[in-house]
N, C-alpha and C positions, 0 to 999 in steps of 0.2 A: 651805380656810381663808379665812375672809373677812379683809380688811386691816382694821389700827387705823383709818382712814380710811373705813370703809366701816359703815356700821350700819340693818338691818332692824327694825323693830318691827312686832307686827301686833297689827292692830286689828279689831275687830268678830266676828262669829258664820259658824258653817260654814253654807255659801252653795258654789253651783256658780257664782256669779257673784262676780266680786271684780276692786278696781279699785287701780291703781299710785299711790300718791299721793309722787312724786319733791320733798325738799326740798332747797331749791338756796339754802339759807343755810348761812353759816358755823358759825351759833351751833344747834346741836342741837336745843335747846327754848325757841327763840325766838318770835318772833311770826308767822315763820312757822310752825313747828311746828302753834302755837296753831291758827292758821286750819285747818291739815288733819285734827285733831284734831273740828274743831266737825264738817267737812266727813265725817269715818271717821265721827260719832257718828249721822248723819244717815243716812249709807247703811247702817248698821247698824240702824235702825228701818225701814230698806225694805229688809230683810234679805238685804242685800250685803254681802258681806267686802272687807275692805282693809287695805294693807300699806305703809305708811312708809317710804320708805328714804334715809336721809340720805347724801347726796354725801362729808359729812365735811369737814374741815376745814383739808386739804392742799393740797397744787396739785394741779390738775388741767388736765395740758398740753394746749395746742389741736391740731389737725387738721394733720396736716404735707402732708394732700395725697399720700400717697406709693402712695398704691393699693392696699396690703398687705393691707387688709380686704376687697380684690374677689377675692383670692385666697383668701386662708388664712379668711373668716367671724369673724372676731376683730381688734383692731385691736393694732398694732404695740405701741402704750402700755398695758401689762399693767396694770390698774388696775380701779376698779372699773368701768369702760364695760363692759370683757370679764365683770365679773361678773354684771350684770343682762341683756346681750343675752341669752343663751338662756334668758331664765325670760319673757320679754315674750308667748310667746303664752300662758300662764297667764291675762293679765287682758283684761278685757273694755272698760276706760277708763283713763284716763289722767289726772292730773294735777300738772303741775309749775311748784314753787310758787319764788318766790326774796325775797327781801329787796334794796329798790333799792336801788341805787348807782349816783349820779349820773345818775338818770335813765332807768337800766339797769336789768336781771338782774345778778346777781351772777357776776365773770370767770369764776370756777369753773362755774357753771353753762351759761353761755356753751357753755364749753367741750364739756362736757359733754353737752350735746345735740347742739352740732355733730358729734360723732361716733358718737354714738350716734343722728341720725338718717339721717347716711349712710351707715351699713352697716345699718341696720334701717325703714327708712320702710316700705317691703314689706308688715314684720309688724304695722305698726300702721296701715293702711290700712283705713280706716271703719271704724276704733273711738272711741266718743266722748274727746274731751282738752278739758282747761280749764287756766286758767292761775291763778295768783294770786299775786299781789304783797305785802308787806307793807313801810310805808314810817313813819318818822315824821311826814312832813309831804308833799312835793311831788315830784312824778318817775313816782308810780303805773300811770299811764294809758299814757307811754311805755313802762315794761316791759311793763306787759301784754300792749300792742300787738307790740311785741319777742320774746312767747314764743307768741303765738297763730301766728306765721309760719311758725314748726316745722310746724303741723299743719296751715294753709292749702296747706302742701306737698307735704303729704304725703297728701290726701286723705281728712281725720281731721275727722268733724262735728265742731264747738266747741259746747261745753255752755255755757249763758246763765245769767244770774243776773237779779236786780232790779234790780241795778244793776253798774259793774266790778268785777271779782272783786278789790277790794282793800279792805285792811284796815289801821289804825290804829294807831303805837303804837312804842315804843322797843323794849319786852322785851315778855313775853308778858301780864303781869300788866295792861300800861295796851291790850294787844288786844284785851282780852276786856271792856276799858269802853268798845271802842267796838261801842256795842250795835248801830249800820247792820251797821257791817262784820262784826258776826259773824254779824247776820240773812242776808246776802249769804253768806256761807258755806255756813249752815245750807240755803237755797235751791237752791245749789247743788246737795251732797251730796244731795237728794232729785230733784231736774232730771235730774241724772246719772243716779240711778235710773232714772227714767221710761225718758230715752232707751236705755239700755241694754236695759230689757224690752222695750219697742217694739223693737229691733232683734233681740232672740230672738224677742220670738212672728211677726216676718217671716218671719225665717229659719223656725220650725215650718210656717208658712204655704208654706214653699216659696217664697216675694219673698229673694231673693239681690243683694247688691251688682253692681254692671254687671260686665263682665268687663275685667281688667287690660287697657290697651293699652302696647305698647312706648314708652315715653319716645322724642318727638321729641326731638334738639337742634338748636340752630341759633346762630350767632354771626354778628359783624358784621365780620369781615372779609373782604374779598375780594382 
């Protein structure tokens, strides 16, 4: 059973290919919504499938650090993090979107990936991820910046637009008047495309990603 907090939608046409589009706003069918929505309608014209999944509108508690998910593959916080890690290698891309605050992503969202990509970076390793923001006025470019580090991390190409992946607007209704930001969407959702085929017909090709190496660590005490 999926939690009151927790909600899929799916979008687009049967596709062996299909892409995660994670909403990391509060408001359901907000302006971010909007933008995923332009971004689903897009790779459905480059006949990709995609899937919506909204974080919901509860707390979602941060990373306690406690290890539990190197053991058991699930983390300690039964919520919906544990409900999407094992469906992640279903998609082929990634993207997760939030509504600023202050400047930011959204806490929830925050959250929300901090633990989900420390128990899962692995699985989403060169697969293409983008990010996108939606803001009334100023803060944009810092979250952006904020959620593309998830996947600088993780070793996840970032998918490009025309411009940053952000979008205009209070509610969803003054999103969709701003006509950059939704062409920036639109762009996307087809970019996304591209790179995703390019990286199957490699793969047919036999061109493989390089091979995993073991994570150095290293700190500065001595």
């Amino acid at each position: 059973m999926l939690s009151a907090a927790f909600a899929i939608e799916k979008k687009g046409i049967d596709s062996d290919m299909k892409v995660l589009l994670v909403n990391g706003s509060p408001h359901e069918h907000g302006a971010t919504y909007t933008a995923m929505t332009v971004i689903a309608e897009s790779l459905a014209a480059e006949g990709i499938e995609s899937e919506i999944f909204w974080i919901g509108n509860q707390a979602v508690g941060g990373c306690m650090g406690c290890g539990y998910c190197r053991k058991e593959k699930r983390c300690v916080r039964n919520d919906s993090v544990n409900e999407l890690s094992p469906r992640l290698a279903e998609f082929d891309g990634f993207v997760f979107g939030s509504a600023v605050h202050y400047a930011a992503s959204s806490g929830a969202l925050s959250s929300f990936m901090d633990r989900l990509f420390y128990m899962n970076s692995f699985a989403m390793r060169f697969k293409p991820a983008a990010s996108v923001v939606s803001c009334r006025r100023g803060g944009a470019t810092a979250a952006f910046d904020e959620i593309n580090k998830y996947f600088t991390i993780s070793e996840m190409p970032i998918v490009s637009s025309n411009y940053w992946n952000q979008i205009h607007g209070s509610n969803a209704e003054e999103a969709m008047q701003d006509t950059e930001g939704v062409q920036t969407m639109r762009l996307l959702g087809r970019n996304m495309a591209y790179v995703i085929k390019a990286f199957a017909a490699a793969k047919e090709a036999g061109i493989c990603p390089p091979e995993r190496e073991k994570k150095t660590m290293t700190n500065f005490i001595r």
